[in-house]
C-alpha positions in Angstrom: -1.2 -2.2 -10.0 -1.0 1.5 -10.8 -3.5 2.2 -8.0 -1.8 -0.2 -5.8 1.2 1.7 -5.6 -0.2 5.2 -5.7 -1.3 4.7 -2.0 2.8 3.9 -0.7 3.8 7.6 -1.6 1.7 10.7 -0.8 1.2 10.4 3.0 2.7 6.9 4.2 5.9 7.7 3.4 5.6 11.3 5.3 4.7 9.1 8.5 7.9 7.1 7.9 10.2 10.3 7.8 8.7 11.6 11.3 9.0 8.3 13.2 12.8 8.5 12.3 12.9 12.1 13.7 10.5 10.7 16.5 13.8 8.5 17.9 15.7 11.0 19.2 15.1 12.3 22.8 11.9 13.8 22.3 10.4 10.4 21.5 11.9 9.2 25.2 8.8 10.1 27.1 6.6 7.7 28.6 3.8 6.8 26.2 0.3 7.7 26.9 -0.9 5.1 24.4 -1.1 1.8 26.4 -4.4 0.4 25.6 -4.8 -3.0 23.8 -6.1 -2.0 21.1 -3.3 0.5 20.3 -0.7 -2.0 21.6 -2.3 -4.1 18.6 -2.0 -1.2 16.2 1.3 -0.5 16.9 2.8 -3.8 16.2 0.5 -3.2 12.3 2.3 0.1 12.2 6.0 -1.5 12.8 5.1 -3.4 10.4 4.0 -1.1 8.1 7.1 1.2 9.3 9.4 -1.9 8.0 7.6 -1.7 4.3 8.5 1.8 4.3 11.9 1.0 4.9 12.7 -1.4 2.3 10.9 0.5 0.0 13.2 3.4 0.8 16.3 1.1 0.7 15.6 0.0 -2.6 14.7 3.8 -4.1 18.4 4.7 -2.4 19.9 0.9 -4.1 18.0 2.0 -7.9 18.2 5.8 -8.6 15.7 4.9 -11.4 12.7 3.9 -8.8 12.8 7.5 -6.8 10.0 9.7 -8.0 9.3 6.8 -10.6 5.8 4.7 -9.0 5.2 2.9 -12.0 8.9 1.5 -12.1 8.7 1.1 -8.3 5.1 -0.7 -9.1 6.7 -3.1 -11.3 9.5 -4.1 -9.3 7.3 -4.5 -6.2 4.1 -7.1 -8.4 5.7 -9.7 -6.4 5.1 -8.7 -3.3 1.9 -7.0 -3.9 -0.4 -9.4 -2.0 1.9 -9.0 1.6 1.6 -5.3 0.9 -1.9 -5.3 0.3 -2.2 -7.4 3.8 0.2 -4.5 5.8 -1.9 -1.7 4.4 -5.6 -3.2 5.3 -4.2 -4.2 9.1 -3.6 -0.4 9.6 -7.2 1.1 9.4 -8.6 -2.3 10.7 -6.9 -1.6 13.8 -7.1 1.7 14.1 -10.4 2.3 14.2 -11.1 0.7 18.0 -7.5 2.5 19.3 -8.8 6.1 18.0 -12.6 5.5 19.7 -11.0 7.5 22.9 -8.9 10.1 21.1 -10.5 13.7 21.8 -7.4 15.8 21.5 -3.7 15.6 20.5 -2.0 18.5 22.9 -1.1 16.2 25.7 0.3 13.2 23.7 4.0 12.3 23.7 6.2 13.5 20.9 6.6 9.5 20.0 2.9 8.7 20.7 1.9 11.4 17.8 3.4 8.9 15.1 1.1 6.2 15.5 -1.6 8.5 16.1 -0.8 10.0 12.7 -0.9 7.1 10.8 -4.0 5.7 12.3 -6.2 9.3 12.0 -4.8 9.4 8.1 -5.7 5.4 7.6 -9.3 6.2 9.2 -10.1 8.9 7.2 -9.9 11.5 10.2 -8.0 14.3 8.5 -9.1 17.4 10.6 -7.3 14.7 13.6 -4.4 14.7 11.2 -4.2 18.4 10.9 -4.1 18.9 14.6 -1.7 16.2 14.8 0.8 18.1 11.9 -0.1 21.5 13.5 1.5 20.1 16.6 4.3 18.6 15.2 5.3 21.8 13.1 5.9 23.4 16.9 8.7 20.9 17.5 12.4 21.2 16.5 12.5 18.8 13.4 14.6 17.9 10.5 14.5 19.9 7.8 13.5 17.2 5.5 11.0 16.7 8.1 9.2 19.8 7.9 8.9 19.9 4.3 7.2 16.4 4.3 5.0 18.1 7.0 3.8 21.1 5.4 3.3 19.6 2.2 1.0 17.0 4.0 -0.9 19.9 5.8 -1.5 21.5 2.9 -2.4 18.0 0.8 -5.0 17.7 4.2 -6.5 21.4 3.6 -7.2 21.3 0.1 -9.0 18.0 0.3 -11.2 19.3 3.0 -11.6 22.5 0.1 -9.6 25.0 2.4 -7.4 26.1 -0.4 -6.4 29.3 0.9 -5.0 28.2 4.3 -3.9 25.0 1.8 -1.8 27.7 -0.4 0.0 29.1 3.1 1.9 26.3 3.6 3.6 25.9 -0.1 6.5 27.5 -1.0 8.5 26.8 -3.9 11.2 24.6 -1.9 7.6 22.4 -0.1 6.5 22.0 -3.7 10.0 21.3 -5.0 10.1 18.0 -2.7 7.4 16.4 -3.7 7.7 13.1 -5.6 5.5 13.6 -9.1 2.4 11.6 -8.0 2.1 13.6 -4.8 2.5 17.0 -7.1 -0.9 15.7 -8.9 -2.4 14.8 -6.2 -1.6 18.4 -4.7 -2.7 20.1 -7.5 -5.8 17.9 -8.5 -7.1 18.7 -4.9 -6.3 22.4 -5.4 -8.5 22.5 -8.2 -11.5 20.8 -6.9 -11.5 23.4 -3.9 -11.4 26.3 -6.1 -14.3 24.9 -8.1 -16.1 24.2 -4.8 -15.8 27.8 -3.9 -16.5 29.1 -7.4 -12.8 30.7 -8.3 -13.2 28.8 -11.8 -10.0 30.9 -13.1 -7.7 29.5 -10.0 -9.1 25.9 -10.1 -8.7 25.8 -14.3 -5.0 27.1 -13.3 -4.4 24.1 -10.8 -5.8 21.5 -13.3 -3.4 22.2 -15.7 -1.0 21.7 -13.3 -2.1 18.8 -12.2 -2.3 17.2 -15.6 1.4 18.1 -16.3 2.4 16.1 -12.9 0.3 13.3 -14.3 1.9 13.3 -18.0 5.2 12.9 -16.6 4.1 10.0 -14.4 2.2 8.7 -17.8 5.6 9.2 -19.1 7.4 7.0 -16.1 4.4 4.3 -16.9 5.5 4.0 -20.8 8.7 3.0 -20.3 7.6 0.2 -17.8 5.0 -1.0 -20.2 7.5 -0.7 -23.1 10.0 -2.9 -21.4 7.5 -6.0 -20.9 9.1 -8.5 -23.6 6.0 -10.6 -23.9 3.5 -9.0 -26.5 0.4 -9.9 -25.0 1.2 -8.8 -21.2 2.6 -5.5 -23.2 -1.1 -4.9 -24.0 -2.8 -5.6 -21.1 -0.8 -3.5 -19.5 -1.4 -1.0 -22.2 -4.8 -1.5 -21.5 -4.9 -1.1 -17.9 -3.1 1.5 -18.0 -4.7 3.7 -20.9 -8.0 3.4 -18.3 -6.2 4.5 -15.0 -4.5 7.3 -17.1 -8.4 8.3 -18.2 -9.8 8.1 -15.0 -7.3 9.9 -13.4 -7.2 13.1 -16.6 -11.1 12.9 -16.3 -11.6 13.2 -12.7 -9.3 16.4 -13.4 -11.5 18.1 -15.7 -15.6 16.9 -15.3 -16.4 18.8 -12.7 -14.6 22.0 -13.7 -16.1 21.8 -17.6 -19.4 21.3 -16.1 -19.3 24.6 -13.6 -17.4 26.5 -16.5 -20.6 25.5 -18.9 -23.1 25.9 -15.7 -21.8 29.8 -15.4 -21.9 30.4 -19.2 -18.4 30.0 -20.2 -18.5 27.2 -22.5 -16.3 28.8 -24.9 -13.5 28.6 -21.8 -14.5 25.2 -21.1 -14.2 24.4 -24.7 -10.5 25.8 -24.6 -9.3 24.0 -21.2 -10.5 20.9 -22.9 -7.9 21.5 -26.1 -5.3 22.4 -23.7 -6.0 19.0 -21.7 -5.3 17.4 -24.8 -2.8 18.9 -26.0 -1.0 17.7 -22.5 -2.0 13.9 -22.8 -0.8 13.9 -26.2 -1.6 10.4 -27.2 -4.7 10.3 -29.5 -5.9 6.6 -28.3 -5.6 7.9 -24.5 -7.4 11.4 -25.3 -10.2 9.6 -26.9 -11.0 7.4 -23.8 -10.2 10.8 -21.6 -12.9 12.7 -23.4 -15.7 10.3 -23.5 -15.6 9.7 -20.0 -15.4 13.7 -19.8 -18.6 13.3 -21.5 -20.6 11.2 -20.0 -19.4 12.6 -16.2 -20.2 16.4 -17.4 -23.8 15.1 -18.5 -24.3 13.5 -15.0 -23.0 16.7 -13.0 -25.2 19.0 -15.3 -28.2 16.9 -14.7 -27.1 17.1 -10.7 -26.4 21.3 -10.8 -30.0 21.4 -12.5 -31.7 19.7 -9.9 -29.8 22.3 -7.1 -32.3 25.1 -5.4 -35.2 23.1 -6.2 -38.4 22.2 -4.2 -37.6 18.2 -3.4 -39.7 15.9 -4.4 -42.2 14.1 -1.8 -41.6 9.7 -1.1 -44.0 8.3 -2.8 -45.6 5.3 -0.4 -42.9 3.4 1.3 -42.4 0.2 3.9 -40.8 1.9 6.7 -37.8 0.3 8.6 -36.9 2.0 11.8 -39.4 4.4 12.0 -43.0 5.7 11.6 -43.8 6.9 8.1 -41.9 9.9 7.2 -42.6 12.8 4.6 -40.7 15.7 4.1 -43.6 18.1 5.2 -43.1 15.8 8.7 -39.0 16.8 8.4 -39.5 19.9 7.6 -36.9 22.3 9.5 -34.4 19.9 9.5 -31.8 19.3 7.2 -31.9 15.7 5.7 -29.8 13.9 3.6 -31.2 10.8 1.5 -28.9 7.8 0.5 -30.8 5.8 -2.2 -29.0 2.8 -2.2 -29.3 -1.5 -3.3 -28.4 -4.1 -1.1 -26.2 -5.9 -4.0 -24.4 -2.3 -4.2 -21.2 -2.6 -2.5 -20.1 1.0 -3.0 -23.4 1.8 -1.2 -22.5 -0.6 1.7 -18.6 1.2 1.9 -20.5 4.6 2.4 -22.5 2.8 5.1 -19.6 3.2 8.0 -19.3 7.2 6.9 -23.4 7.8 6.7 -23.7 6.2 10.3 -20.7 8.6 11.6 -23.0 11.5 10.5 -25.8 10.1 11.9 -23.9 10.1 15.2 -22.8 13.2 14.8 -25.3 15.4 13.3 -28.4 14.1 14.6 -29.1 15.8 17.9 -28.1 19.2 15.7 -30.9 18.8 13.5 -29.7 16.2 10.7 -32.5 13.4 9.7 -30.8 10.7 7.5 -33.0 8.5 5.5 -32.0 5.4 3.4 -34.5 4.7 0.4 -34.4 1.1 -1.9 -36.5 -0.5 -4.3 -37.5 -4.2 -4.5 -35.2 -6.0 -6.3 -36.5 -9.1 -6.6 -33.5 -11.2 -5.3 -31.4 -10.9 -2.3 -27.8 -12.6 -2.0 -28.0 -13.8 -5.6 -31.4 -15.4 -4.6 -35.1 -15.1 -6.2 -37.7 -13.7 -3.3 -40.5 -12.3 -2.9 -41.4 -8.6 -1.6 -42.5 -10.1 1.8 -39.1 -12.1 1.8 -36.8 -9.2 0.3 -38.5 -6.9 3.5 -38.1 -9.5 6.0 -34.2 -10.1 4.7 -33.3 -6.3 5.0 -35.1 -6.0 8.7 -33.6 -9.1 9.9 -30.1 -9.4 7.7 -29.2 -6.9 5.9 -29.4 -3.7 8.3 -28.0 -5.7 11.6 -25.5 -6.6 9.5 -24.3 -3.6 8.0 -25.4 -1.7 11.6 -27.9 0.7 9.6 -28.9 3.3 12.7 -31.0 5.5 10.8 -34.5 5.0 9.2 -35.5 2.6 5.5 -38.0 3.0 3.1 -38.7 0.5 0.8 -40.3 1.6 -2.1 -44.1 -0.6 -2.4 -44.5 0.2 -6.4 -41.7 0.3 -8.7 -38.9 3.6 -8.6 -41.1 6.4 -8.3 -38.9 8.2 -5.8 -35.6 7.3 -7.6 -37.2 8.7 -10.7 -38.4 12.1 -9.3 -34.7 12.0 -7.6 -33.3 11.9 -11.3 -31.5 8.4 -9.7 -29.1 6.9 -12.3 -26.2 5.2 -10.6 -26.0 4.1 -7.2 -25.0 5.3 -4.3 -26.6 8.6 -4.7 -26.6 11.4 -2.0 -29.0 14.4 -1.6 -28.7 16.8 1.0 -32.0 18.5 1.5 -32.2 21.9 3.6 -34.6 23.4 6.2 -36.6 24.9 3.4 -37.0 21.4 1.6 -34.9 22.4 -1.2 -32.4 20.1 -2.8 -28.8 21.8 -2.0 -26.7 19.0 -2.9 -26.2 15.6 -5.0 -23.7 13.0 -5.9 -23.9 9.6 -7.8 -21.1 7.2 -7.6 -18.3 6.9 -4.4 -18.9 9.7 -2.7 -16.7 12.6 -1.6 -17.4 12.2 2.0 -15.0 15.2 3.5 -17.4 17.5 0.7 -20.5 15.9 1.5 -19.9 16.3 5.8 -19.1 19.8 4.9 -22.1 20.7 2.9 -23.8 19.1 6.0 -22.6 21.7 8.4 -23.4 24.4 5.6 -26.5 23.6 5.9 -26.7 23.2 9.5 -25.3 26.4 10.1 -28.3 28.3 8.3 
């Protein structure tokens, strides 16, 4: 429920502020947006745009719900499964209405609401950014503008552009803010520092970030506390002693691992005490710092595969495409995705993998998928001949796989050389053949596109 609610403040509710501000004469003009699939978007966004507004009416009806998700999360549980329904229509439908979208300068002042909400719901944040860059050149609200720039600066940071990120806070931006969105802020803050090495900065940012996220911990004990019946009382206890982890964890695993990495684990050691001596509870610190653990094992086993030679496929069925070797790719950058087809985080990075492919490919990006035989496809025994002839006919039509398949003939070689763990699992591999990038797990797909053009670039 926690993660339910998290998605109705930082953005949606930005979008929800402008299209008030969008009524006024500005938003008169004639709109340019009159296709059918954005006349069928925008009757998801009104709907979505009357969520907003009864979720505003009861913040404005119950002072105790403003700045307080997990309160706001509790009063909502009822509703949860109509809310879930408003927020899937919105990228479902956006998708087809953006597929003609090249710019935003000659768009109507109205017209750049909807195509706001449809570039954030779609993943397309440097769209976003245009879109917010264009709308800070208007005469808005003051409330308005604040919600703006601290959406722009949200935007920069995740795409690791702290600097230009940093331009558009000011005390009063922070200052509005709700608490979750502060985190959020802060968390990506962090990551971009560590991206770009500033260690100092991103440690600075974390804790920060962790403070936000105590107080929200805070808001989220009182809820809990108030359930009457025992048992519900501890499995929400439960559920949310594991969001609280995730959330502390994701904060500080990549920044302890990079502090260790550039021989500072005596400062890692510290920023780890002063993490919990933030959460506080001992039960909720102890979950926090064994999946701190286990993550900071993972990325120190990624960093020390980095600047390497990569290792060559062992012998593969090929799907798509002659047999391929990296000595055949060399001069090209290429990125692998090792990947299952019972792995449905693999098949969610599918969409994002063939966007690249589309992209990047005529500039000199190869993308490869690699599997093993699993011995059973849709819950079903089969045989190697059957498993190949499922992924060829079923599997990659259905998923619209665009870019080349090895399965491996004999066992995980490959995966093993790769150091393959978890699935999905990214490698970005440059011109050289050296491995320059890796992630296991949901990828960070704004990091990985970027490490893409890096690697373009050179």
């Amino acid at each position: 429920m926690l993660s339910s609610i998290k998605t109705l403040k930082p953005f949606l509710i930005i979008i929800t502020v402008f299209i008030l501000a969008s009524c006024g004469s500005q938003g008169q003009e004639e709109s340019k947006l009159v296709s059918k699939a954005w006349m069928e978007f925008k009757v998801a966004a009104d709907r979505y745009d009357s969520l907003q507004a009864a979720i505003r009416k009861l913040e404005s009806e119950d002072p105790e719900l403003q700045n307080n998700p997990a309160l706001l999360s509790a009063r909502l549980k009822d509703n949860m499964a109509d809310i879930r329904a408003i927020y899937q229509a919105i990228p479902a439908k956006a998708k087809p209405a953006l597929s003609d979208v090249q710019d935003v300068d000659h768009y109507t002042y109205g017209d750049l609401h909807y195509l706001k909400l449809a570039a954030i719901s779609t993943g397309k944040n440097d769209l976003a950014l245009d879109i917010n860059k264009r709308l800070l050149t208007f005469d808005l609200p003051a409330d308005s503008t604040l919600d703006i720039k601290l959406e722009t600066a949200q935007l920069l940071a995740m795409k690791g552009d702290v600097k230009e990120a940093e331009s558009y806070l000011d005390d009063e931006v922070v200052k509005s803010a709700g608490i979750v969105e502060q985190s959020q802020l802060f968390s990506n803050l962090s990551r971009g520092y560590t991206a770009n090495g500033d260690l100092d900065k991103a440690r600075e940012y974390a804790i920060k970030a962790a403070k936000a996220l105590k107080t929200y911990q805070a808001q989220s004990d009182e809820v809990v506390n108030k359930q009457p019946d025992e048992k519900q009382r501890l499995q929400q206890r439960i559920m949310q002693y594991r969001y609280f982890a995730n959330q502390y964890s994701q904060l500080a695993s990549s920044l302890v691992a990079e502090l260790n990495a550039a021989g500072r684990k005596d400062d890692g050691s510290a920023f780890l005490k002063t993490m919990q001596s933030i959460i506080g509870n001992d039960t909720l610190w102890n979950q926090t710092e064994s999946i701190i653990k286990n993550d900071v094992a993972q990325k120190e086993k990624e960093l020390s595969s980095l600047n390497k030679p990569a290792p060559e496929f062992d012998e593969h069925e090929w799907i798509g495409s002659e047999p391929l070797s990296l000595k055949k790719l060399r001069g090209r950058v290429v990125l692998i995705d090792f990947f299952a087809t019972w792995c449905k985080p693999c098949i969610i990075a599918f969409p994002h993998i063939r966007e690249w492919n589309e992209k990047y490919a005529s500039k000199g990006l190869t993308i490869i998928g690699l599997t093993s035989y699993q011995g059973r496809y849709d819950r079903n025994k089969v045989t190697p001949e059957q498993e190949l002839a499922k992924l060829k006919d079923d599997f990659i039509p259905k998923h619209k796989i665009t870019w080349p398949v090895g399965v491996e003939k004999y066992g995980q070689k490959t995966f093993k050389a790769y150091g393959v763990v978890g699935i999905p699992h990214v490698v970005l591999i440059d011109k050289k053949g050296n491995i320059r990038y890796t992630k296991t797990g949901a990828a960070d797909y704004t990091k990985t596109e970027q490490m893409i053009k890096k690697l373009l670039a050179e």
